[in-house]
TIBAFI-628095 format. One line per 4 residues: their letters; for each residue x, y, z of C-alpha. Coordinates in nm, 4 decimals, decimal comma, padded with zeros to 6 digits. Example, Ala and Ser with C-alpha at 12.3 -4.5 7.8 and 13.67 -1.06 7.14 Angstrom:
<rs>
AS	01,2300:-00,4500:00,7800; 01,3670:-00,1060:00,7140 $
</rs>
This chain:
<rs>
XXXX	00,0000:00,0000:00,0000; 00,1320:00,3413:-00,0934; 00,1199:00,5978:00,1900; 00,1380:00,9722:00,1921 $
XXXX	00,1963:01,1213:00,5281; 00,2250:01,5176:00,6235; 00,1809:01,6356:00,2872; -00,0906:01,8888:00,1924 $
XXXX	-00,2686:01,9327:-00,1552; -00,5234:02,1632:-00,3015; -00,6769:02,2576:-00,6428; -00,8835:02,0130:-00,8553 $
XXXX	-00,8559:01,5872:-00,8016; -00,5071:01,5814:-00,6733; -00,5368:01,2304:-00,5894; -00,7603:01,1639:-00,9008 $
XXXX	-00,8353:00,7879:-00,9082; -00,5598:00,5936:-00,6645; -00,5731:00,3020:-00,5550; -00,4742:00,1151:-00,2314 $
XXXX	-00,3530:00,4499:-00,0554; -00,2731:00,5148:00,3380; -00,3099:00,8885:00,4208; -00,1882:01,0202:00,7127 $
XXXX	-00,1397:01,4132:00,9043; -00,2655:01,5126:00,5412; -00,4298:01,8265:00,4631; -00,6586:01,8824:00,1643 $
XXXX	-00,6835:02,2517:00,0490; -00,9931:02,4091:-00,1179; -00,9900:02,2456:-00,4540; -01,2880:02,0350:-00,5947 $
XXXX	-01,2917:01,5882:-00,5646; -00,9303:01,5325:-00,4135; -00,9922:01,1223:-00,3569; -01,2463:01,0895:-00,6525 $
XXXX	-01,2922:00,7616:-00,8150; -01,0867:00,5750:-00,5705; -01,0658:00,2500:-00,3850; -00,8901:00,1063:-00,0858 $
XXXX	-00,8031:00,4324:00,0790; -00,7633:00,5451:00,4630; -00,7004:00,8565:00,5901; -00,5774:00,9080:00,9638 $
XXXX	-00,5247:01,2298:01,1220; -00,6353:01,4294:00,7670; -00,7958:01,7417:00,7275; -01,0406:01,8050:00,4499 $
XXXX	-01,1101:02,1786:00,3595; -01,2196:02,1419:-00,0200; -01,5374:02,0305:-00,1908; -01,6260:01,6510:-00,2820 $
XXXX	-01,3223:01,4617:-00,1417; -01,4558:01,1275:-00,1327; -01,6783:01,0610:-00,4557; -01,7357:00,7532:-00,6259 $
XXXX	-01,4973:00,5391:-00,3502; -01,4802:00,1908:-00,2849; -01,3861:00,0523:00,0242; -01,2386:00,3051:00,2692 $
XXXX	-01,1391:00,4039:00,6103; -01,1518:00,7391:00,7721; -01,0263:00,7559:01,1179; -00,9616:01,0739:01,3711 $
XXXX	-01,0118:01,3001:01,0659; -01,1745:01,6463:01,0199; -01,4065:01,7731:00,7591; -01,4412:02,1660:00,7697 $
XXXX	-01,7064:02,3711:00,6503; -01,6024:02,4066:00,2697; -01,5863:02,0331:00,2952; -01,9194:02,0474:00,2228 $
XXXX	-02,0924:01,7202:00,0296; -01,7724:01,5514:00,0704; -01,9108:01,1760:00,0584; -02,1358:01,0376:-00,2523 $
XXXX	-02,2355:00,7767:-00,4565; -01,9782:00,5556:-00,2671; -01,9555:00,2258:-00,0664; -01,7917:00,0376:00,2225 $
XXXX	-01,7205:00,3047:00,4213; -01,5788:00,2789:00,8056; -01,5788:00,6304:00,9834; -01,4668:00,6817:01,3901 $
XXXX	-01,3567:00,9287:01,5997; -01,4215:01,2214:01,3010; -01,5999:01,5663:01,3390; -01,7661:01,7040:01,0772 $
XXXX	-01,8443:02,0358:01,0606; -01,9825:02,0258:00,6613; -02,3450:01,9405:00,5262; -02,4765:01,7438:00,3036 $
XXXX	-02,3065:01,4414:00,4204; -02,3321:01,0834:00,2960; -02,5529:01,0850:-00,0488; -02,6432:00,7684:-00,2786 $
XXXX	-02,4107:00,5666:-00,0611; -02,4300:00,1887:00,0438; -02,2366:-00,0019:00,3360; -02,1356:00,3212:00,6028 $
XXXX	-02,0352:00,2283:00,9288; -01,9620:00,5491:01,1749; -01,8782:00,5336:01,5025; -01,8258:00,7832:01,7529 $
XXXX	-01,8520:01,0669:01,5022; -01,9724:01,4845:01,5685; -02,2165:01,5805:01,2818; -02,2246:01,9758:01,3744 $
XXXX	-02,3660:02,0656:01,0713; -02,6088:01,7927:00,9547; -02,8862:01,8885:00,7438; -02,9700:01,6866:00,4076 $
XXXX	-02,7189:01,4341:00,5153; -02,7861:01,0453:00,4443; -03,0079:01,0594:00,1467; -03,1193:00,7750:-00,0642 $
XXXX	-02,8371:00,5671:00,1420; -02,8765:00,2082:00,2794; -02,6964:-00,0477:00,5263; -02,6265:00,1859:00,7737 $
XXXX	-02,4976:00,1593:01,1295; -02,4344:00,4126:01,3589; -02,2459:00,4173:01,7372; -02,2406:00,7075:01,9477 $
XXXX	-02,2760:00,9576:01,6784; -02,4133:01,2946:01,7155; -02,5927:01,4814:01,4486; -02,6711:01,8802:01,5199 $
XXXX	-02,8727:02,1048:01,2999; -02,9769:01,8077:01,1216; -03,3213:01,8978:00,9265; -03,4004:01,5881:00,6643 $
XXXX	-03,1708:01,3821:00,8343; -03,1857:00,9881:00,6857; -03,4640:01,0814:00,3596; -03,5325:00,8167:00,1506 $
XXXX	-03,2668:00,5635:00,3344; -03,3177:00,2206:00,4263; -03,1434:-00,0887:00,6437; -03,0406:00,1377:00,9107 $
XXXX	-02,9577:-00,0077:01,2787; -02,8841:00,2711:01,5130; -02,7300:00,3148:01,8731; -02,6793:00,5623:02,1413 $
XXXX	-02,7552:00,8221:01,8402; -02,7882:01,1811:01,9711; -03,0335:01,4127:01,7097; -03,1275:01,7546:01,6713 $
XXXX	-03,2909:01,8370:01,3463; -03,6352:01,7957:01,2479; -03,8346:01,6081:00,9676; -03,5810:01,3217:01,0082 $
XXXX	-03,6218:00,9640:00,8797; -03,9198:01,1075:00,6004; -03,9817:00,7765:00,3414; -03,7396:00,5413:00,5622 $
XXXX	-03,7005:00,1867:00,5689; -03,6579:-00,0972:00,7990; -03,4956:00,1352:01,0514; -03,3592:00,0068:01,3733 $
XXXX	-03,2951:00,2421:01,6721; -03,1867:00,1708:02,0663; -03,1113:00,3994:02,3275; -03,1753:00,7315:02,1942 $
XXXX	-03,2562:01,0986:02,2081; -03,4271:01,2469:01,9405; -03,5173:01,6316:01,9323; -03,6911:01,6287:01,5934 $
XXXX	-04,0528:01,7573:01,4782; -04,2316:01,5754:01,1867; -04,0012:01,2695:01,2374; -04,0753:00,9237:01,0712 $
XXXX	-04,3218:01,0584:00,8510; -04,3960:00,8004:00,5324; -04,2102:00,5016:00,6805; -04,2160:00,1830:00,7119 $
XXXX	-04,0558:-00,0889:00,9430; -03,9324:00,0926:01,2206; -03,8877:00,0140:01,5233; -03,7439:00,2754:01,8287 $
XXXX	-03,6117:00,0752:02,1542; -03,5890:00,2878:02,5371; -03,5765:00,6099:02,3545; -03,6464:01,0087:02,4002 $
XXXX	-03,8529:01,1299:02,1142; -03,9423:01,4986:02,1472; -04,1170:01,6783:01,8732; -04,4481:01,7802:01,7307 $
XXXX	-04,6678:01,5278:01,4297; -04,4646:01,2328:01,5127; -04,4715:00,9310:01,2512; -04,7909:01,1029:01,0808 $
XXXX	-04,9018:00,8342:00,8067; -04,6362:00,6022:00,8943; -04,6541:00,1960:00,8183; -04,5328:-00,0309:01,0660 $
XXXX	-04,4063:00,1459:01,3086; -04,3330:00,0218:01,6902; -04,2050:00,2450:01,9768; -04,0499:00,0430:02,2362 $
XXXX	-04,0504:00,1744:02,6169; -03,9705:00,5400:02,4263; -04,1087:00,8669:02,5894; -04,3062:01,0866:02,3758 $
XXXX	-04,3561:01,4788:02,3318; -04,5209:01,6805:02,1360; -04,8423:01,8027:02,0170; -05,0661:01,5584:01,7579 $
XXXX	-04,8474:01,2379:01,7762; -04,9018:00,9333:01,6062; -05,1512:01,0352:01,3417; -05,2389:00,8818:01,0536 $
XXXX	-05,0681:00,5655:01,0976; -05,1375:00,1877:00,9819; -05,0004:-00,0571:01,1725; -04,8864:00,1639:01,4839 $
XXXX	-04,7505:-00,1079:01,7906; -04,6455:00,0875:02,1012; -04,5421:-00,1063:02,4232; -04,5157:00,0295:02,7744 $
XXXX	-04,4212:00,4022:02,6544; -04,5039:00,7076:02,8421; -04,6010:01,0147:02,6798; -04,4980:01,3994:02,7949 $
XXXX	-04,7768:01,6846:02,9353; -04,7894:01,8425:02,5499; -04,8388:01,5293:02,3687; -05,2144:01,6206:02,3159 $
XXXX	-05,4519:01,4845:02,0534; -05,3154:01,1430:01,9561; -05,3566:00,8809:01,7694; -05,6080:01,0496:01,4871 $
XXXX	-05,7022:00,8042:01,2205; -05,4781:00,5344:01,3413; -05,4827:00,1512:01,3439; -05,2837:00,0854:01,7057 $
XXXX	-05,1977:-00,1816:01,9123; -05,1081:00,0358:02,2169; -04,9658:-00,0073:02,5898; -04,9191:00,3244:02,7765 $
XXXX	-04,7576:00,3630:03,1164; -04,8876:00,7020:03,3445; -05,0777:00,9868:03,1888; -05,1198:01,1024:02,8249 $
XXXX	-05,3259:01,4313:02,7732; -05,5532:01,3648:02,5097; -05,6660:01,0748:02,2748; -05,8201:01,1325:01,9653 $
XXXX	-06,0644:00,9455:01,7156; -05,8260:00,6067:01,6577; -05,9829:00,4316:01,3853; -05,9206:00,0393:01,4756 $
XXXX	-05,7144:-00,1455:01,7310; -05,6316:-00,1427:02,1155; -05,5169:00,0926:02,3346; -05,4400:00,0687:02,7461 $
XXXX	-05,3663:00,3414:02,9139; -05,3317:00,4282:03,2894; -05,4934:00,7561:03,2468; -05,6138:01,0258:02,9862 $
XXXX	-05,7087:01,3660:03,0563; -05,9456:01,3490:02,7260; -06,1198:01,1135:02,5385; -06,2464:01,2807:02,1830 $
XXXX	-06,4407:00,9965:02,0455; -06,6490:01,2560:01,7288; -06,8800:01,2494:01,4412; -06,5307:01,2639:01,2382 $
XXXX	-06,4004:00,9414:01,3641; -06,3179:00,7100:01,0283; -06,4488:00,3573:00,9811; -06,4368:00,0610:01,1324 $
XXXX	-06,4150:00,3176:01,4422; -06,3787:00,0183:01,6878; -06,1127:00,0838:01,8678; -06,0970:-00,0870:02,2306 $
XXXX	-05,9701:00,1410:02,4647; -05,9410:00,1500:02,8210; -05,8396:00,3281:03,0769; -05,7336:00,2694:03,4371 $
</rs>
């Protein structure tokens, strides 16, 4: 394997196409696809300033690394990537991509980042300003992920997620096959016209949650003092521990509940409207 250590490079595809290439204490300039069309590459220690360093890759590594704000869309239509220990500080992260493993990675500047991307796994990662987070991605297993951005996970896929906080409105919205294990879910119109989708000992908050939704499973979750009106229109299979403010015209299913403050059973309520619910 060549390697390249404490060099620095700028302009336009520098490293244009290389093959089987250890990078380390390297610093990429502003310039335009430095690692583009490449395969078998890591990168320890680097800096990346420019735009589009890691395009069309197969197969790489990027370890204790930095990607700066003009690193901006840095990694597309690539595969087999293993990222730890990096801080990113760029949007529009991770696009058309298959096979990303990150662990222990700082997103600071997250929105439109993992689109139309699938076999994903994430480990203590941390994604911050992170609006349309995960659109149109599927195959994802997630843990000890830390989110603020909203209308994450929209169209989604057979999504995976344990011990969690997620401060996100409008999240899961269009899915199907998720599942959310002993998680913090915070955020108004939660998993509105979802498919398939089961919340695991989570807590919820947020106005309107759980709307809309066909095949809705939650089991032993507890729900904040704001998360009023749920559960319009939806076929549930529910389990609630403590309080929830409201309920709201469910269309089919179950629901147990220690207590509600509200029960809005109306003339809107959609068919089969036979919903077993009970409280106490």
């Amino acid at each position: 394997m060549k390697e390249i250590k404490n060099q620095e490079f700028g302009g336009e595809r520098p490293l244009y196409c290389e093959k089987d290439l250890y990078l380390e204490n390297v610093k990429i300039h502003a310039g335009e696809s430095a690692l583009k069309e490449t395969a078998n590459i890591t990168a320890v220690h680097c800096q990346f300033e420019g735009k589009y360093p890691f395009w069309c890759c197969d197969h790489f590594v990027v370890r204790d690394c930095i990607f700066t704000v003009g690193a901006r869309a840095a990694l597309w239509y690539s595969r087999d990537l293993l990222m730890e220990d990096t801080v990113i500080d760029a949007p529009k992260m991770f696009r058309e991509m298959e096979q990303i493993k990150l662990r222990n990675v700082i997103i600071d500047a997250a929105s439109e980042t993992f689109w139309h991307c699938g076999h994903i796994e994430l480990d203590n990662v941390r994604a911050d300003r992170a609006d349309y987070i995960f659109m149109n991605c599927h195959d994802i297993v997630i843990r000890n992920f830390q989110l603020g951005g909203n209308y994450s996970f929209q169209w989604s896929r057979n999504v995976e997620i344990h011990d969690s906080v997620l401060n996100t409105k409008d999240a899961f919205w269009e899915t199907d096959n998720v599942t959310v294990y002993d998680s913090v879910i915070n955020g108004e119109f939660l998993g509105w016209h979802s498919r398939n989708l089961r919340l695991v000992r989570c807590h919820i908050t947020g106005s309107q949650p759980l709307c809309y939704a066909e095949g809705l499973v939650l089991e032993d979750c507890t729900f904040g003092d704001d998360a009023d009106l749920a559960f319009e229109y939806s076929s549930i299979q529910a389990t609630i521990k403590g309080h929830i403010p409201s309920i709201k015209n469910p269309k089919t299913g179950s629901i147990r509940v220690d207590s509600c403050g509200e029960l809005i059973l109306d003339k809107n309520i959609k068919a089969p409207a036979d919903c077993d619910i009970k409280i106490g």
